[in-house]
C-alpha positions as CSV (number, residue, x, y, z in Angstrom):
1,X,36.8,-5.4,-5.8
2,X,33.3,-4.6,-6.7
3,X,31.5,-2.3,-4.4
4,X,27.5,-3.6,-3.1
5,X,24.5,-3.8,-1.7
6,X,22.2,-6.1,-0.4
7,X,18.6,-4.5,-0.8
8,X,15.7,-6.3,0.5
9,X,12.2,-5.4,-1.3
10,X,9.3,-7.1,1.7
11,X,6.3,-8.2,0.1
12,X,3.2,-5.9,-0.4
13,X,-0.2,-5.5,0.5
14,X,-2.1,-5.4,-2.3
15,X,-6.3,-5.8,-2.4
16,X,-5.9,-7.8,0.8
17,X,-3.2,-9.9,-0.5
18,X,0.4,-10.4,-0.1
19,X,2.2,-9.8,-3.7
20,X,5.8,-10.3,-3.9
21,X,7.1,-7.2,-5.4
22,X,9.1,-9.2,-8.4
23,X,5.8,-10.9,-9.8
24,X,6.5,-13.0,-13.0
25,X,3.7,-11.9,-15.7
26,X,4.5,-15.2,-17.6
27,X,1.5,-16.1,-18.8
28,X,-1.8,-14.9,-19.4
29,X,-3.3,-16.4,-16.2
30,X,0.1,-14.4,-15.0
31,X,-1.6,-11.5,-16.7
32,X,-5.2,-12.0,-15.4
33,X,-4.2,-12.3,-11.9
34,X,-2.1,-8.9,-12.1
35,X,-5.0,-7.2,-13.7
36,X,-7.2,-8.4,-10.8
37,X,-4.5,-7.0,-8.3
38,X,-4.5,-3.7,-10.0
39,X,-8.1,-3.8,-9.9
40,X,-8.4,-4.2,-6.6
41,X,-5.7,-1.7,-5.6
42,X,-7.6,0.4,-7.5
43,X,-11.1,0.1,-5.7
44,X,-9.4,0.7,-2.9
């Protein structure tokens, strides 16, 4: 028998929005979209 965990990662805060923490950078409007969170967390 295998020995775990359940770990639960909540959601952040994020330039005013809520980002869950497993976001998919797919695409480039995946890409875009994380660059204008990172943006904003960085004005911040």
């Amino acid at each position: 028998m295998q020995n775990a965990a359940e770990v639960f990662f909540p959601p952040v805060e994020i330039g005013g929005r809520t980002v869950d923490p497993f976001f998919k950078i797919n695409r480039p409007e995946d890409l875009a979209e994380a660059e204008a969170l990172l943006a904003a967390e960085a004005d911040s």
